[in-house]
Structure formats: structure tokens, C-alpha cells
N, C-alpha and C positions, 0 to 999 in steps of 0.2 A: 611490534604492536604493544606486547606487554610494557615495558620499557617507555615507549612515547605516550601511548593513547591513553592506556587504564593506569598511569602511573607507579608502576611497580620496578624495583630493583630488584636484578637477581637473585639473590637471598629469598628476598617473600617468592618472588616467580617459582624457584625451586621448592619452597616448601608446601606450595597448595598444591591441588588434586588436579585434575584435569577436569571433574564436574565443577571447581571452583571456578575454574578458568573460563568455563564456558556461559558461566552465571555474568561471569564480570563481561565477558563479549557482551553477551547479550546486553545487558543492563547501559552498556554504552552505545548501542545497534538504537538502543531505545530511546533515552536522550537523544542520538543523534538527529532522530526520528524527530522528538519533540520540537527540536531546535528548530526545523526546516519547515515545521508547521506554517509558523505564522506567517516566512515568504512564501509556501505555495498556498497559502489562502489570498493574499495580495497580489500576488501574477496572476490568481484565478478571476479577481474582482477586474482586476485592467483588460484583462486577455475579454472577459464575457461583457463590460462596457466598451469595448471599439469593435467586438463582431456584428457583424449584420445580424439581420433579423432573422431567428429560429435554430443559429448555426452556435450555439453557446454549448459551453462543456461546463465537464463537472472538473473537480479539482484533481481527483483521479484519474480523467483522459489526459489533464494536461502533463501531470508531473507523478507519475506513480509513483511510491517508495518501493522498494524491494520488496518488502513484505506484506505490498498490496498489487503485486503483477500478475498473481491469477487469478485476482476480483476483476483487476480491469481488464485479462483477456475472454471471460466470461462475458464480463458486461458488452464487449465488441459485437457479440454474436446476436443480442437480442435488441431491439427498437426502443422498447420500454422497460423502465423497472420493472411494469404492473405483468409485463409477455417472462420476462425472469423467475420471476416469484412460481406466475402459475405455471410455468416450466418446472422448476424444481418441490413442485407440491406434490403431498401423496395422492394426489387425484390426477396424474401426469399422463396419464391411458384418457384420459376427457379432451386435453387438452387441444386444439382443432390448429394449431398452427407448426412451424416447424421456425426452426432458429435460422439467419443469414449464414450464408458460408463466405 
């Protein structure tokens, strides 16, 4: 990976840190990230114009990134944003419902 992905030769790869290393992962985890945006925003526009009625997703059920997979296994468990929210509020002993299983 160092080699192909984040562009380094041997030489620089030997002489950074491993907190270096893990800066430059990431910073291309991020990018990569970026990148994919703009097709899972377009598969979400096509995917939510040819569903039937009431059966549309968010961009998140369709296509998670890795670093958004335990938003969207939270988000599975409750009906609405508005049952989430007041699920994880400090007033969560009020709350009158219970999450799907």
C-alpha cells in the first residue's frame, strides 16, 4: 500500500514513524471517501426516482462508507430520525417507545 497507494518509496517509508504512516492512511481513507461521494449521491437520486411510493432511502442505507456503518446500523433499528434523536436525548427515561429488533 505504501508503495502503490500513498506514493512512497522505500527510503521515505523507512524513515517516517508509524504515527506518520497512519496520518497518510488515513488522509487517503479520506479522499477516497471524497471521491465516492459524488457517485453515491447519483445512485441515491436514480435508486429514490424509480422506487415506489414511500419506499426511498437515504444515501446511507444505500451505499455506506466504512466509516459511516454504525450510523447506519443505528439508524436500522429506529423508524424515524425524529424516534432516534429522542432515543439518544438526556431525557431518554421519558421516552415512551422502544426501538425495532
Amino acid at each position: 500500500m505504501a508503495h502503490g497507494h500513498l506514493r512512497l518509496d522505500y527510503q521515505e517509508y523507512c524513515d517516517i514513524t508509524l504515527f506518520e504512516i497512519t496520518a497518510l492512511i488515513e488522509g487517503y481513507n479520506m479522499r477516497w471517501e471524497e471521491k465516492w461521494r459524488h457517485t453515491r449521491s447519483i445512485y441515491s437520486l436514480l435508486y429514490n426516482i424509480n422506487a415506489p411510493k414511500g419506499k426511498s432511502k437515504t444515501e446511507i442505507e444505500l451505499m455506506p462508507f466504512p466509516s459511516e456503518y454504525k450510523l447506519a446500523k443505528i439508524k436500522e433499528k429506529f423508524k424515524t430520525d425524529l424516534e432516534m434523536k429522542e432515543y439518544f436525548s438526556p431525557d431518554r427515561d421519558k421516552v415512551k417507545f422502544k426501538p425495532r429488533n
